[in-house]
C-alpha positions in Angstrom: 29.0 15.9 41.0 31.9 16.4 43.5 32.9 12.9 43.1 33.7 13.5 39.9 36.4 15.8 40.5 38.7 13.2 41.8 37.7 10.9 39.4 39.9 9.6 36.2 36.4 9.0 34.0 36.3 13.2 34.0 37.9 13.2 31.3 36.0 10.9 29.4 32.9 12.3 30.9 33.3 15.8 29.9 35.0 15.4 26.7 32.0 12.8 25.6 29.9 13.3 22.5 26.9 12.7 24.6 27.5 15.8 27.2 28.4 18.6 24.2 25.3 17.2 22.6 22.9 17.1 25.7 24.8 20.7 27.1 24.0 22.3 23.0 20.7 20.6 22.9 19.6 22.1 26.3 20.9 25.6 25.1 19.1 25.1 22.1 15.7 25.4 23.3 16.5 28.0 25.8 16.1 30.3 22.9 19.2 32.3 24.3 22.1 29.6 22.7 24.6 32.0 24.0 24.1 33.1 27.0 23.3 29.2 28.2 25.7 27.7 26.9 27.9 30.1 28.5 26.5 29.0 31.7 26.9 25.6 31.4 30.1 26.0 29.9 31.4 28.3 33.1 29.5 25.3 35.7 32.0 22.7 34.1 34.7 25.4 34.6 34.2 25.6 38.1 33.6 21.5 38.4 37.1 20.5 36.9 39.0 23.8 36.2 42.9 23.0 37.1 45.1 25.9 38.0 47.3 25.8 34.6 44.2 25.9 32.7 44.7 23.0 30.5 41.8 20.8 31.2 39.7 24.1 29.8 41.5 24.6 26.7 40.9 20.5 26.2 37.2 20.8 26.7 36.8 23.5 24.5 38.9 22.2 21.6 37.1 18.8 21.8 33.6 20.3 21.7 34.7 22.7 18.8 36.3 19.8 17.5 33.0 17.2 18.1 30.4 20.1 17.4 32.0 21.1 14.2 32.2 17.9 12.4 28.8 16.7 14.5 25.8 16.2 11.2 22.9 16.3 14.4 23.0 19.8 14.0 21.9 22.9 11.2 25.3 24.2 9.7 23.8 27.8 11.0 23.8 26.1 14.9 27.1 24.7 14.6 28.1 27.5 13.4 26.8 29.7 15.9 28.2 27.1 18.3 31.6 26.6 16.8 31.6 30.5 17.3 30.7 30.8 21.0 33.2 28.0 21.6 36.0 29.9 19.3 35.4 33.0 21.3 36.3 31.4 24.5 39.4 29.1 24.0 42.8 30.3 24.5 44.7 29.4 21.4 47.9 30.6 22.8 47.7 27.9 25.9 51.3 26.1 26.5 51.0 22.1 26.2 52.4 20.3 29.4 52.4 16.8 27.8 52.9 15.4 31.2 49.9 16.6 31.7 46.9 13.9 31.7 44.4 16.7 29.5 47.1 17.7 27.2 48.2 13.9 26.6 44.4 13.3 25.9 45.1 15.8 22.8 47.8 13.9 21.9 45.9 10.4 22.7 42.9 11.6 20.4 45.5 13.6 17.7 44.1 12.0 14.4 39.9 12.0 15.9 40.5 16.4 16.7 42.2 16.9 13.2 39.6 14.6 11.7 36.9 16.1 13.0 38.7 19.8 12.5 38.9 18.9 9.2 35.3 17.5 8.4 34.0 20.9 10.0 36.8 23.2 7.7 33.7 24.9 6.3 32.6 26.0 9.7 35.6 27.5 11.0 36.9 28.9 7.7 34.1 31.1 7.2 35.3 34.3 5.5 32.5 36.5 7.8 34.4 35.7 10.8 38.6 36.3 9.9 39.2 35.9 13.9 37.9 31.9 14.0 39.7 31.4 10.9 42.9 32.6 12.3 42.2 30.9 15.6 41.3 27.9 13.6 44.3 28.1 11.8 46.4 28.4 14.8 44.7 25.9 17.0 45.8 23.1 13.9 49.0 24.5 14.1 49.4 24.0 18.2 48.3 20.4 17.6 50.5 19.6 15.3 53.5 21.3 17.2 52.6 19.1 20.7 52.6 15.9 18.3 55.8 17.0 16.9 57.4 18.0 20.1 56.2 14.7 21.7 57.6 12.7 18.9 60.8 14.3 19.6 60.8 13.8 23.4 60.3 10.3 22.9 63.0 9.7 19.7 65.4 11.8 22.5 64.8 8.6 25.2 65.4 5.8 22.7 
């Protein structure tokens, strides 16, 4: 697993469908969701975890992001997933867009908001004001990185 660290297919690796699916399925069956996927979430953490943070805030917004919009699951699991994940990403993390994680948001803009979108009814789920406003503000930090970048690179041409 240590080569991994050093390698540039992390980011594909982590951020991959088949992980979040394999990591939620595994959790799943534990019959404690929670408290495993916590676990598996904070062994990832230590594998890759970069000292701004960032690769952490990009894993979690693309498994809220694939989890959310992902039909393999109950809406009551992806709910309860979507919520675990919620609970643990910063929303007010700072974009670095020189940053390889935060250009992959960038990179895969239209696939998060997409897949944001498709799973609206998950996040926006009027027992649970906190994801909604975390939702919320997580679509607005997208869209301000995309608009910032656009800007950066209308200011070079």
């Amino acid at each position: 697993m240590m080569a991994m660290v050093n390698s540039d297919e992390k980011y594909d690796t982590i951020t991959s469908l088949y992980l979040i699916r394999g990591i939620v399925n595994c959790s799943r069956e534990t019959n404690e969701l929670t408290k495993t996927l916590l676990e598996l979430i904070k062994i990832i953490y230590e594998i890759v975890m970069q000292p701004d943070g960032s690769n952490i805030f990009v894993i979690y917004l693309s498994w809220i992001a694939n989890v959310g919009s992902d039909i393999c699951y109950s809406l009551d699991h992806r709910k309860e997933i979507v919520k675990i994940l919620m609970s643990q990403i910063d929303v007010n993390y700072n974009f670095n867009l020189d940053n390889i994680w935060d250009y992959w948001i960038l990179h895969n803009y239209f696939d998060i908001l997409k897949n944001l979108e498709t799973g609206k009814n998950i996040f926006c789920d009027k027992e649970s004001p906190e994801i909604v406003e975390k939702y919320d503000h997580l679509i607005e930090k997208i869209n301000s990185a995309l608009n910032s970048a656009n800007e950066e690179s209308s200011s070079e041409s």
